[in-house]
C-alpha positions as CSV (number, residue, x, y, z in Angstrom):
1,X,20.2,13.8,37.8
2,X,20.0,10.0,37.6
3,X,18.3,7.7,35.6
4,X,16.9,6.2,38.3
5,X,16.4,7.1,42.1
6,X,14.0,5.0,44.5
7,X,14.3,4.8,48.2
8,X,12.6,2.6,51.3
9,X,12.2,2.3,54.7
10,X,13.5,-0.8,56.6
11,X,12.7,-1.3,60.1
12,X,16.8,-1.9,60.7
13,X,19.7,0.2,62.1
14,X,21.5,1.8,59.2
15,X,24.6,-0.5,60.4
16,X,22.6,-3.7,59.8
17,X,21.6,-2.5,56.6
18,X,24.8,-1.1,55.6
19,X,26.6,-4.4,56.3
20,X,23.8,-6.4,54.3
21,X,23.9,-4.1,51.2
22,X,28.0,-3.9,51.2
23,X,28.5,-8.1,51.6
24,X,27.8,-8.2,47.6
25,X,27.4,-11.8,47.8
26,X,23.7,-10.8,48.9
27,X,23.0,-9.2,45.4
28,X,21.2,-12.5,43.9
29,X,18.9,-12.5,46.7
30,X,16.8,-9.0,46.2
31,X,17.7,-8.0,42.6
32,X,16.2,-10.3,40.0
33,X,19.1,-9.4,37.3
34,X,22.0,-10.4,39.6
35,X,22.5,-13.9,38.8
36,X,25.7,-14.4,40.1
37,X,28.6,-11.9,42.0
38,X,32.3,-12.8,42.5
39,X,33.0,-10.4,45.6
40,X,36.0,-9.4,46.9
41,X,37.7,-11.9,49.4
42,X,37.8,-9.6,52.1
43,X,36.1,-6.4,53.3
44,X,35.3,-4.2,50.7
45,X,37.4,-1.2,50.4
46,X,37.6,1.5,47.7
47,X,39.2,0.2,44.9
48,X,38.2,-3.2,44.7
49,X,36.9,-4.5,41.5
50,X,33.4,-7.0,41.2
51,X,32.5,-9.1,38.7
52,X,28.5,-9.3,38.7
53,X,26.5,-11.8,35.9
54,X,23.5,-10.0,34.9
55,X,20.8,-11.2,33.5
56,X,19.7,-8.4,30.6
57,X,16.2,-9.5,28.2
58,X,17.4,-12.9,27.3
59,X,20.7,-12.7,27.8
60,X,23.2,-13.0,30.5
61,X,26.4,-10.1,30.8
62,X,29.2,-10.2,32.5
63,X,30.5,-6.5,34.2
64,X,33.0,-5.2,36.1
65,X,32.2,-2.6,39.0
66,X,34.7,-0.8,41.1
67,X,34.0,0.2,44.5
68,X,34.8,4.3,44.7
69,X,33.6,5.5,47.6
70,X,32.8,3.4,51.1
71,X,31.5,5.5,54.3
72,X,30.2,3.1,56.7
73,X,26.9,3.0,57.6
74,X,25.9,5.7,55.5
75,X,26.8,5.4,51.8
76,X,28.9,4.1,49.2
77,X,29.5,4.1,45.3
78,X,30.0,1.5,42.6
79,X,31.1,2.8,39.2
80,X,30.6,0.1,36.1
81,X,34.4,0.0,34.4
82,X,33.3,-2.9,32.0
83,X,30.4,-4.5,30.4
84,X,28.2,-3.3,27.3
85,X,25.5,-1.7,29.9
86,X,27.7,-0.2,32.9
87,X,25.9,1.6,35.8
88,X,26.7,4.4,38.4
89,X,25.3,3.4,41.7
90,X,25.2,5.6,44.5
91,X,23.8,4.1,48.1
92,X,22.9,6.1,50.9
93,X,21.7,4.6,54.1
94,X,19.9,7.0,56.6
95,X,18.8,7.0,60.3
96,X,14.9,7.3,60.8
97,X,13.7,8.2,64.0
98,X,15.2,7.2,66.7
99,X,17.8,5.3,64.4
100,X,16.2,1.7,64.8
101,X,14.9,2.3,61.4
102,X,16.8,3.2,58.3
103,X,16.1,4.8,54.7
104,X,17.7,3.6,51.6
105,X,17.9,5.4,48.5
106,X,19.7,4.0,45.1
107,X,20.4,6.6,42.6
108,X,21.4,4.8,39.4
109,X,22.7,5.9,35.8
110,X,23.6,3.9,33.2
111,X,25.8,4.0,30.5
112,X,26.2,2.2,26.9
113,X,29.0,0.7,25.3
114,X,29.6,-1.3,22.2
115,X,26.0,-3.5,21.8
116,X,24.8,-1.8,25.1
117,X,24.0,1.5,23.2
118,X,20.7,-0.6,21.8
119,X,20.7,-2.8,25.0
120,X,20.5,0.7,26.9
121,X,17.0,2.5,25.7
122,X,15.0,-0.5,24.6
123,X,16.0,-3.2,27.4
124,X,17.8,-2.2,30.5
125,X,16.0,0.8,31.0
126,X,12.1,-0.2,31.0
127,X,13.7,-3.1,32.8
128,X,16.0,-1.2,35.8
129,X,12.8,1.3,36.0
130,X,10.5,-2.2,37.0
131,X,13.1,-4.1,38.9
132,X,15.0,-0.9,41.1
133,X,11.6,-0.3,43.2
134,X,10.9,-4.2,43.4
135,X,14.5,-5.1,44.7
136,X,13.8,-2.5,47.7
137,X,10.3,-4.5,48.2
138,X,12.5,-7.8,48.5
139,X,15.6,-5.8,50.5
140,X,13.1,-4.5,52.9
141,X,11.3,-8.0,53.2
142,X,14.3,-9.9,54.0
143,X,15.7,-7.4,56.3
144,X,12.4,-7.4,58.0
145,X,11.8,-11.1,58.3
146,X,13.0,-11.7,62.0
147,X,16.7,-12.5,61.7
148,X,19.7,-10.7,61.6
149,X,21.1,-10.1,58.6
């Protein structure tokens, strides 16, 4: 089971989402801890490697996530391969009614290396468990506002 599993309905087509959610230069703008991404140049595609700044308590980390699995519009999976704190993500988009409307669900483990054993249980966790269910709030909000992503 994961750590952490929240979903939310946007009022999109699972491609719109889809293609917002998978262009990781759009992390920064609906999770607080993304400070910066360095995304692949092109498309993603299984196998490609990005380098996201996070912003942990007081400090910022550097990780490394590797894209494993890409099924367009409906889910894909990033797999932390370095950092102290590295997390499993698993993103599934689904159709909602009459598929103008989409549900997204993040299913998120973590796991501790090095300093991020003690990072882990007293900071990302309490942490993630805030942040997860408020970066659908923004997601959903900027989805929502009008303009194509």
């Amino acid at each position: 089971m994961p750590a952490i599993k929240e979903s939310v309905e946007i009022s999109r087509t699972p491609e719109e989402v889809f293609s917002y959610l998978t262009e990781l230069s759009h992390l920064p703008e609906w999770q607080a801890s993304a400070v910066a991404v360095r995304p692949p140049s092109g498309p993603l595609s299984v196998g490609e490697r990005i380098e996201i700044r996070r912003r942990i308590g007081r400090r910022e980390i550097d990780t490394t996530m590797e894209v494993t699995e890409l099924d367009p519009p409906r889910s894909w999976h990033l797999h932390g391969i370095e950092g102290p704190v590295r997390a499993d993500v698993q993103g599934t988009v689904e159709p909602v009614g009459d598929g103008t409307r989409s549900l997204v669900t993040l299913d998120i483990d973590f796991h501790g290396h090095g300093l991020g054993k003690v990072l882990l249980p007293f900071v990302v966790m309490p942490s993630a468990r805030k942040e997860v269910p408020e970066s659908e709030r923004v997601l959903k909000g900027l989805l929502e506002q009008g303009s194509k992503p």
